[in-house]
C-alpha positions as CSV (number, residue, x, y, z in Angstrom):
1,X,67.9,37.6,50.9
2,X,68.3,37.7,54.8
3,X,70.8,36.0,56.2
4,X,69.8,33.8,59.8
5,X,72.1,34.6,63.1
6,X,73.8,31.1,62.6
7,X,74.6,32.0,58.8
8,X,76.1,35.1,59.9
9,X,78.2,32.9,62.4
10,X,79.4,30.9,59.7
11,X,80.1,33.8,57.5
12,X,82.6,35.5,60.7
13,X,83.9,32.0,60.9
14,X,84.9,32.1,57.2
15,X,86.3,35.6,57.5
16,X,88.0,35.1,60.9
17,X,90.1,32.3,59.1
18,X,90.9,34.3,56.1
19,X,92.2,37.3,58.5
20,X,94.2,34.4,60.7
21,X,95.8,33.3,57.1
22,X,96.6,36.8,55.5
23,X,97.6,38.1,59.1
24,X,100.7,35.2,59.1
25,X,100.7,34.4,55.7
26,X,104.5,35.6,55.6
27,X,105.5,33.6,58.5
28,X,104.1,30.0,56.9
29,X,107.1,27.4,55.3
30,X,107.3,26.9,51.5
31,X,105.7,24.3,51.2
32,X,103.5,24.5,53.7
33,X,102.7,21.5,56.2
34,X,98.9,20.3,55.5
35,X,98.8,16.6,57.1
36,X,100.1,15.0,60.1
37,X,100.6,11.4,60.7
38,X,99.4,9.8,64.0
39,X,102.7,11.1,65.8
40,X,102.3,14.4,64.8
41,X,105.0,14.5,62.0
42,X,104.1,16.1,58.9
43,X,104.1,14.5,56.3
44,X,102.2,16.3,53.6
45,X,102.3,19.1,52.1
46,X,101.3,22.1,49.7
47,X,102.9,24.8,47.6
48,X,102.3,28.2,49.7
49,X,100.0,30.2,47.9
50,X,97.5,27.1,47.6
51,X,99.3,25.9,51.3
52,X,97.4,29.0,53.1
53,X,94.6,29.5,51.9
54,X,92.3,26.3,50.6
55,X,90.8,25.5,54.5
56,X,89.4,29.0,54.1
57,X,88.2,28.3,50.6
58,X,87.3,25.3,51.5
59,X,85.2,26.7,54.2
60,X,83.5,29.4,52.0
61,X,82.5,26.9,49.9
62,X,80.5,25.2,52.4
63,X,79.1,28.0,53.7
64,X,77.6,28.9,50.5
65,X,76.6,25.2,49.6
66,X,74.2,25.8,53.1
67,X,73.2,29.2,51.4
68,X,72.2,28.0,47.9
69,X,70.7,24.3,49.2
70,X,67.6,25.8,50.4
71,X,67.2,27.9,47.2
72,X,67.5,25.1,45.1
73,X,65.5,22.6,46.9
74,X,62.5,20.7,45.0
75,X,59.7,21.6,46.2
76,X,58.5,19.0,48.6
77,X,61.7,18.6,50.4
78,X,62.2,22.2,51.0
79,X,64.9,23.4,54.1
80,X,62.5,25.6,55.0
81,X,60.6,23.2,57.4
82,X,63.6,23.1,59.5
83,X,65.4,26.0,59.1
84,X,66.6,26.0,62.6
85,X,67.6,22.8,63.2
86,X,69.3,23.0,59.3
87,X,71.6,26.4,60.5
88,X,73.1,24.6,63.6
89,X,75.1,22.2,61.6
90,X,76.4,24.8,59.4
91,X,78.1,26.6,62.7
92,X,79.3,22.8,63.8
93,X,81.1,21.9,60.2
94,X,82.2,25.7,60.2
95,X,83.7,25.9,63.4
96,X,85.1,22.2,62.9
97,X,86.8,24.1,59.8
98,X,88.2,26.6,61.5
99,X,89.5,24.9,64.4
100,X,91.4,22.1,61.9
101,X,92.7,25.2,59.6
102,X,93.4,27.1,62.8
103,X,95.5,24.3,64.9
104,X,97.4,23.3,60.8
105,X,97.9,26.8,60.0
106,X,99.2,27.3,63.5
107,X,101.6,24.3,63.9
108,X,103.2,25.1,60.6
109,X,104.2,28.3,62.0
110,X,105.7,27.2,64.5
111,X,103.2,26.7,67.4
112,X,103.4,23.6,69.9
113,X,99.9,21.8,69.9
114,X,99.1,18.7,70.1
115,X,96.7,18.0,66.9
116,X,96.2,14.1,67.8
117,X,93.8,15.6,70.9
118,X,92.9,18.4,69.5
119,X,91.2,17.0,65.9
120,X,90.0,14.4,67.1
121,X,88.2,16.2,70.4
122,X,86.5,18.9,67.7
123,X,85.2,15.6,65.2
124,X,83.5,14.1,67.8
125,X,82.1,17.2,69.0
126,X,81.0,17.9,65.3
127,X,79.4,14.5,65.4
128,X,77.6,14.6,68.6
129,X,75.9,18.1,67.4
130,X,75.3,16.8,63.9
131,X,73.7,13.3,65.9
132,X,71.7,15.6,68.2
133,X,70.1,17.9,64.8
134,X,69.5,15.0,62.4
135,X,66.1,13.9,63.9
136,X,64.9,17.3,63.5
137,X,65.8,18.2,59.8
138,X,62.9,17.0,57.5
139,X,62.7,15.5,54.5
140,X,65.2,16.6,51.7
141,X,67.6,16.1,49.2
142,X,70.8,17.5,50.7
143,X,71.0,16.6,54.6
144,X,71.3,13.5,56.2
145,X,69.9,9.8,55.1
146,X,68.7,10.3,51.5
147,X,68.2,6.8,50.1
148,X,64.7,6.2,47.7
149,X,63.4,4.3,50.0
150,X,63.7,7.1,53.2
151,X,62.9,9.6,50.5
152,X,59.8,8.6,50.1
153,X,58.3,8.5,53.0
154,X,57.9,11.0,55.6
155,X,57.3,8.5,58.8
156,X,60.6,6.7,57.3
157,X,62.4,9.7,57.4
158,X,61.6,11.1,60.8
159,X,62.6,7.1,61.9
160,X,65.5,7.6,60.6
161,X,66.6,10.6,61.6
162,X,65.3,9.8,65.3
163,X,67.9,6.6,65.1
164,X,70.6,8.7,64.0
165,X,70.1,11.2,66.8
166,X,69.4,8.6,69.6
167,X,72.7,6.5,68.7
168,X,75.0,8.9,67.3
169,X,74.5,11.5,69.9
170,X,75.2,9.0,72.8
171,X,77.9,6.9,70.9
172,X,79.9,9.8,69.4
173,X,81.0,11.2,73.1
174,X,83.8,7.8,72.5
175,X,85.5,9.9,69.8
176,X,86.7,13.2,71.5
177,X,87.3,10.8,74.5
178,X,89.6,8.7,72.7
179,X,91.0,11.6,71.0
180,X,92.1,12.4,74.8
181,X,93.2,9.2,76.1
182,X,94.7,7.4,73.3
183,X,97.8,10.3,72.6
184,X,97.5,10.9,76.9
185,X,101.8,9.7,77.1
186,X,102.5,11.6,74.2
């Protein structure tokens, strides 16, 4: 099996963030800080060994979910169609994943950020480039709007999809804006 450019991406983005987590691994708390309230105060945590390392598993996981989907596809709603515009979400939800491990891992060693701007600002980006790739996935059983009813029907489907990009592409812009503005005096 070859793997596509934007699979390959994915896979460096999985490996970057299990270097970034073996590389400091001795520097992380016991337990390690894994959630922040709206202030920025931790408050949950995880055992270290788990602590460092289940974003990167987390993120392997995905990335093979977007290698064995296509594989196991039924036969009319196969990936293949759209292979293209079904890679470039995998890169968005990786990178996403590696920049929410990266700025955690970080901040519970130690490191200044401000995770109120910077979570929010790389969700809405993930949402604006999965709104922007919806309408041009077809028909299948694992991406995007899969009711009976849009299942069914190709002309539903591409409808669908074509509402999803139109709207959430614009509309999602409001997120990593408010990700900016909202925490602006803190």
């Amino acid at each position: 099996m070859k793997l596509s450019g934007s699979q390959l991406i994915g896979l460096g983005l999985v490996g970057a963030s299990f270097a970034l987590h073996i590389a400091f691994y001795d520097q992380l708390p016991d337990p390690v800080p894994r959630h922040w309230n709206i202030r920025g105060v931790a408050n949950g945590f995880t055992p270290k060994p788990w602590g460092a390392f289940v974003n990167p598993l987390v993120m392997a996981f995905v990335w093979l979910v977007y290698i064995v989907a296509p594989i196991i596809s039924p036969r009319r709603y196969e990936l293949g169609k759209s292979r293209g515009a079904y890679d470039v979400p995998l890169v968005g939800v990786l990178s996403f994943l590696f920049i929410v491990t990266s700025t955690t891992f970080l901040r519970a060693d130690g490191w200044t950020m401000v995770i109120q701007r910077i979570v929010p600002l790389a969700f809405g980006v993930l949402l604006i480039v999965l709104g922007n790739y919806m309408g041009k996935i077809r028909r299948n059983f694992f991406i995007g709007l899969r009711t009976p009813w849009i299942l069914a029907d190709e002309e539903v489907w591409l409808r669908s999809g074509a509402i999803i990009a139109s709207s959430g592409g614009r509309l999602n812009v409001v997120i990593p804006a408010a990700g900016l503005l909202v925490f602006a005096r803190q």
